[in-house]
VEXDOGU-108899 format. One record per atom (N, C-alpha, C): chain; atom name; x, y, z. Coordinates in steps of 0.001 Angstrom, whole numbers, plus 500000, padded with zeros to 6 digits. Example, Ala and Ser with C-alpha at 12.3 -4.5 7.8 and 13.67 -1.06 7.14 Angstrom:
<sites>
('A' 'N' (513190 494310 507800))
('A' 'CA' (512300 495500 507800))
('A' 'C' (513200 496700 507800))
('A' 'N' (512850 497750 507080))
('A' 'CA' (513670 498940 507140))
('A' 'C' (512900 500030 507870))
</sites>
This chain:
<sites>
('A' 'N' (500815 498808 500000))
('A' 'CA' (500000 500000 500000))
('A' 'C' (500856 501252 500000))
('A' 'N' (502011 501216 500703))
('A' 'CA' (502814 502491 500926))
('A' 'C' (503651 502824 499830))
('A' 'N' (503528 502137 498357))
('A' 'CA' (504551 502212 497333))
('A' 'C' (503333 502522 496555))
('A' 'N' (502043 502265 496538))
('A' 'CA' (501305 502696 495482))
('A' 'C' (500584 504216 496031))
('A' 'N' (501166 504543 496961))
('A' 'CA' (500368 505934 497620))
('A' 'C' (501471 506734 496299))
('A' 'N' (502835 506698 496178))
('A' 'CA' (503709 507669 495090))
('A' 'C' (502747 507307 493640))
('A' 'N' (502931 508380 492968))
('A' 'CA' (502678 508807 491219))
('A' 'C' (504012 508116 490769))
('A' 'N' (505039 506361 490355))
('A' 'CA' (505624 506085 490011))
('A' 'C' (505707 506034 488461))
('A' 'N' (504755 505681 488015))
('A' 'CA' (504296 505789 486645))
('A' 'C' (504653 504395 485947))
('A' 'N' (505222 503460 487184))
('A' 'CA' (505636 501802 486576))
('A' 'C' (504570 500942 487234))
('A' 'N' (504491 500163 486717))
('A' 'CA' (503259 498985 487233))
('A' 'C' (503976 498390 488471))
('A' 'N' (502727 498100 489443))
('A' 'CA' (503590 497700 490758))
('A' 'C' (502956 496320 490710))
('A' 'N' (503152 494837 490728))
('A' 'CA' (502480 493550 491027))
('A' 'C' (502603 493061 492302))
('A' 'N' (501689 492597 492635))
('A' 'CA' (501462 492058 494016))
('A' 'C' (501038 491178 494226))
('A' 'N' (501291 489270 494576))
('A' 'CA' (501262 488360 494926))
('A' 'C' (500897 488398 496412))
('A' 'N' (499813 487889 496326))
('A' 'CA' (499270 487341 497726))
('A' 'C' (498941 485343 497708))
('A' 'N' (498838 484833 499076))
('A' 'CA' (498192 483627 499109))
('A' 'C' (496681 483819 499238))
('A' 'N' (496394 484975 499473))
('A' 'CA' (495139 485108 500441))
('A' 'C' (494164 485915 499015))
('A' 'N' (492994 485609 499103))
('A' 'CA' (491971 485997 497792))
('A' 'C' (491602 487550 498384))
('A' 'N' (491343 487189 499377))
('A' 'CA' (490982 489100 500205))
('A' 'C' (491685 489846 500061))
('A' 'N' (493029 489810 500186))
('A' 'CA' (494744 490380 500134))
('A' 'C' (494688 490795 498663))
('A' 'N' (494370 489965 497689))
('A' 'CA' (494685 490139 496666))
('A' 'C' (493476 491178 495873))
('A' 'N' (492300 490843 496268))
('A' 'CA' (491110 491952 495965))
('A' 'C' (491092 493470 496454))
('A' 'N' (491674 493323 497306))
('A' 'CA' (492485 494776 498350))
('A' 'C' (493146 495382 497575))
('A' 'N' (494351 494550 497197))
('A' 'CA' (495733 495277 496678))
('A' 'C' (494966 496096 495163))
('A' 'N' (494281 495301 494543))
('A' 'CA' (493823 495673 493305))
('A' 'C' (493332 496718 493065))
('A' 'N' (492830 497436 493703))
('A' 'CA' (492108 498746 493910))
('A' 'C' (493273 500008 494400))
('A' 'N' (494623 499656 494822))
('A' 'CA' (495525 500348 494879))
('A' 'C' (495844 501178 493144))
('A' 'N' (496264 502030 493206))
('A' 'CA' (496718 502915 492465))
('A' 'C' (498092 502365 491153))
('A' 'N' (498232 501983 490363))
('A' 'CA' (499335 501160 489485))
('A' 'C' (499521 499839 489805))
('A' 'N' (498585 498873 490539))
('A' 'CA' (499035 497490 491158))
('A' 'C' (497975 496648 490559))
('A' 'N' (498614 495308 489919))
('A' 'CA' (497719 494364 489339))
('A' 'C' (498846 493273 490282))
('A' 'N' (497725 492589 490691))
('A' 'CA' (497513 491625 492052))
('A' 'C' (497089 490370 491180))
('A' 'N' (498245 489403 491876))
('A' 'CA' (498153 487945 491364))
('A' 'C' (497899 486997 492627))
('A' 'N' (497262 485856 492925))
('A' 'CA' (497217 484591 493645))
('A' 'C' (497925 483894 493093))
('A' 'N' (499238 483484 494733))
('A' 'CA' (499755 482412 494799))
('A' 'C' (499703 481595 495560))
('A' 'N' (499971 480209 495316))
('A' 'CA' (500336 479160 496547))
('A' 'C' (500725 479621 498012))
('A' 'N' (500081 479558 499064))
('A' 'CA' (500893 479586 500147))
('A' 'C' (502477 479473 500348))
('A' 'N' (502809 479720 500881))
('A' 'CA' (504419 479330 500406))
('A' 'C' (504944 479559 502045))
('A' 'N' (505979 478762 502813))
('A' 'CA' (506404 477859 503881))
('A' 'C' (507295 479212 504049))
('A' 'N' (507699 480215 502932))
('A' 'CA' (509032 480891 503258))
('A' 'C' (509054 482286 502144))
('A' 'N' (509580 483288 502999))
('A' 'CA' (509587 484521 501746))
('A' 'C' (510134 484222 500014))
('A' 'N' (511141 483106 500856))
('A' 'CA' (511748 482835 498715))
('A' 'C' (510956 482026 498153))
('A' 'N' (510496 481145 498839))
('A' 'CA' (509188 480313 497956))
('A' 'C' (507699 480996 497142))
('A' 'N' (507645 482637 498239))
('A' 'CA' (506237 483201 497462))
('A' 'C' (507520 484114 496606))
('A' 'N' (508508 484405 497072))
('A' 'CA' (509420 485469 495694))
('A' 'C' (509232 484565 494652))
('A' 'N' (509828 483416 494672))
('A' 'CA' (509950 482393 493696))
('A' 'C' (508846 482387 493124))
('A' 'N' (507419 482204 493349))
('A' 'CA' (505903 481952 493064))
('A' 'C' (506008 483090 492107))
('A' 'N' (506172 484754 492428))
('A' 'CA' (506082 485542 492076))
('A' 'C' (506960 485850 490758))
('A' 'N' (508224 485367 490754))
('A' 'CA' (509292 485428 489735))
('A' 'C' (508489 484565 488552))
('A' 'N' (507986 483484 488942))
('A' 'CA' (507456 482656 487561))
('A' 'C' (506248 483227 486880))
('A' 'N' (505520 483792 488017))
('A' 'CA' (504482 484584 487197))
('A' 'C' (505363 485286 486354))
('A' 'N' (506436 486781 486784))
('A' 'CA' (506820 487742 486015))
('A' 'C' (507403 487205 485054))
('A' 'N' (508184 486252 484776))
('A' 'CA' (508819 485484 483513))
('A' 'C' (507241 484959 482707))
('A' 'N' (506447 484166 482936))
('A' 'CA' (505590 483650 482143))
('A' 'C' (504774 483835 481566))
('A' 'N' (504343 485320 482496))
('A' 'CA' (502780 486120 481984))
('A' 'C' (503347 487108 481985))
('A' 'N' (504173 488309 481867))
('A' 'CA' (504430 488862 481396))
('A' 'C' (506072 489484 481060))
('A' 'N' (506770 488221 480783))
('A' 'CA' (507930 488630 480137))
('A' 'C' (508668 488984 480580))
('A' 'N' (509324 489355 481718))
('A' 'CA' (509873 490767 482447))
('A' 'C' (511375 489800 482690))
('A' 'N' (511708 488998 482205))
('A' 'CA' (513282 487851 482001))
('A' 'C' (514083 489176 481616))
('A' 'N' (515336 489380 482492))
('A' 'CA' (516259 489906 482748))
('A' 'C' (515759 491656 483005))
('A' 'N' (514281 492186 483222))
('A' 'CA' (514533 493228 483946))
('A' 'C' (514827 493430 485579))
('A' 'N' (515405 494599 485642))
('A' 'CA' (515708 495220 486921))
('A' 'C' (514785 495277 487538))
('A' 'N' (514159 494715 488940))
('A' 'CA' (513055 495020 489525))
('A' 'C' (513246 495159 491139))
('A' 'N' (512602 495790 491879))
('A' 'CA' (512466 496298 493107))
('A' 'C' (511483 495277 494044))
('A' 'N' (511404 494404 494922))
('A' 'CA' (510800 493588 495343))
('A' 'C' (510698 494474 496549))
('A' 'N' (509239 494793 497706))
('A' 'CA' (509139 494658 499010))
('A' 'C' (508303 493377 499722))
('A' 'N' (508968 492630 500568))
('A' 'CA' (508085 491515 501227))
('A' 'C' (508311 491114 502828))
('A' 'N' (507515 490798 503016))
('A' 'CA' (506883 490179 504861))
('A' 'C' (506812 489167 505285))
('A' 'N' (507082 488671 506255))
('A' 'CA' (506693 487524 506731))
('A' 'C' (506315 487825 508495))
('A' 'N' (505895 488736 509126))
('A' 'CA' (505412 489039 510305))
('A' 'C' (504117 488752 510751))
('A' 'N' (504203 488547 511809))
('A' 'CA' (502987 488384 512062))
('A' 'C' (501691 489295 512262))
('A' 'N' (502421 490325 511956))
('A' 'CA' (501267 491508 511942))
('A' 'C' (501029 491665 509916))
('A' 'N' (500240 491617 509817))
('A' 'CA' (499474 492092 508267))
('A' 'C' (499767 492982 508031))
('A' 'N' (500653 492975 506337))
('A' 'CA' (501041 494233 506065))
('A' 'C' (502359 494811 506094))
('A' 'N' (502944 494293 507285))
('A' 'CA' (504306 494467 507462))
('A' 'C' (505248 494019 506576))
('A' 'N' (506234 494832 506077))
('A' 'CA' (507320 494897 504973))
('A' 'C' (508674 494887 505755))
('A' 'N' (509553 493992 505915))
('A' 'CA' (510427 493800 506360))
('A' 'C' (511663 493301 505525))
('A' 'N' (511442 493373 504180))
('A' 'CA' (512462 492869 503304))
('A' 'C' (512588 494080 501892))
('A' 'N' (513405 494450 501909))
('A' 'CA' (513651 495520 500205))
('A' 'C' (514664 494817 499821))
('A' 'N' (514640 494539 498359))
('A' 'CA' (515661 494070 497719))
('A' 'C' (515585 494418 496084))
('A' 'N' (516524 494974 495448))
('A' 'CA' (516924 495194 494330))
('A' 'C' (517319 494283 493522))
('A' 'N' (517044 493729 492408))
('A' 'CA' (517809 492875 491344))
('A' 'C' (517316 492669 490455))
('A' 'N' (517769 492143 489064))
('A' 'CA' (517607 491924 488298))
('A' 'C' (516890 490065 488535))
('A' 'N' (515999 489903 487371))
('A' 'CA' (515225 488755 487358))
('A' 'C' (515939 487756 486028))
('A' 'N' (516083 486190 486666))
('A' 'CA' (516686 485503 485737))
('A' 'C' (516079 485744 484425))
('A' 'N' (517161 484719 483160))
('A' 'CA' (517033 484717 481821))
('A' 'C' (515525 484149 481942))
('A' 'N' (515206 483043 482465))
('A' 'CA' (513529 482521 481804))
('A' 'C' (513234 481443 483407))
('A' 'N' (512253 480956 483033))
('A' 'CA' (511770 479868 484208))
('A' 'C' (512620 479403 484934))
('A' 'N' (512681 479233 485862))
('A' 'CA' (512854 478118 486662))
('A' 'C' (512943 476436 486508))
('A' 'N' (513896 476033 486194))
('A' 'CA' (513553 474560 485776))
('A' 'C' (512878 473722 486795))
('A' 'N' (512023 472694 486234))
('A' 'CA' (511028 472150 486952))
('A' 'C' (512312 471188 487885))
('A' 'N' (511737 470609 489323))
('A' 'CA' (512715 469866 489834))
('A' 'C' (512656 468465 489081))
('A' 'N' (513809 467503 489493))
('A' 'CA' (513963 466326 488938))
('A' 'C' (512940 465612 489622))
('A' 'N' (512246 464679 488756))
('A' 'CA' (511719 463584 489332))
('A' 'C' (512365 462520 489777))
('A' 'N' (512031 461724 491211))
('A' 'CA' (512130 461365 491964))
('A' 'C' (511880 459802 491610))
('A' 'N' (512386 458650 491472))
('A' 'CA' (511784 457251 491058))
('A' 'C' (511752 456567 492545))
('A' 'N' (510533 455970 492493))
('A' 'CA' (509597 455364 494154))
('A' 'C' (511024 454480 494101))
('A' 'N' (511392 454196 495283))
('A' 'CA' (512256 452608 495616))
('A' 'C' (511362 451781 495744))
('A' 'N' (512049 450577 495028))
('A' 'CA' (511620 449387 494850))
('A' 'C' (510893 448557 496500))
('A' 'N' (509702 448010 496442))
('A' 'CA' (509542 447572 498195))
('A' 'C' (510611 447068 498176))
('A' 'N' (510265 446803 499891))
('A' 'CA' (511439 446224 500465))
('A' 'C' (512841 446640 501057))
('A' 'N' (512903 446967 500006))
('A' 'CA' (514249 448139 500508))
('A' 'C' (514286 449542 501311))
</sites>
């Protein structure tokens, strides 16, 4: 909320787990709001968030400005970080083959 109160003139995206969170953010000023997976850890919803920006809209190797939370108070921003976003996806992990019973 406190980055879409400025006249930036760049699109701000916002990943939530939560459908309310995300209907909220939308009505902010330059912010189109995506649903993601819950995620166990801030790099798992960054991560969530990075595949959107590579897949739906392209954004592989721009410079981007991330703010994110994990507090227990709602809302709270406790992380800024600057960087550039990889060449393309994320490769899917390796699959895993069941062991044979018994063993």
């Amino acid at each position: 909320r406190l980055v879409s109160k400025e006249q930036l003139f760049v699109p701000i995206y916002a990943f939530s787990p939560r459908e309310a969170v995300r209907r909220r953010l939308t009505i902010l000023r330059d912010v189109v709001s995506y649903l993601v997976p819950k995620a166990r850890t801030v790099e798992d919803m960054i991560q969530s968030g990075d595949d959107i920006l590579l897949k739906e809209i392209h954004l592989a190797g721009a410079a981007i400005v991330e703010t994110s939370g994990m507090t227990p108070m709602e809302g709270a921003t406790n992380t800024l970080r600057i960087r550039r976003l990889a060449a393309g996806p994320r490769p899917a992990p390796p699959k895993r083959k069941p062991k044979p019973a018994g063993t």
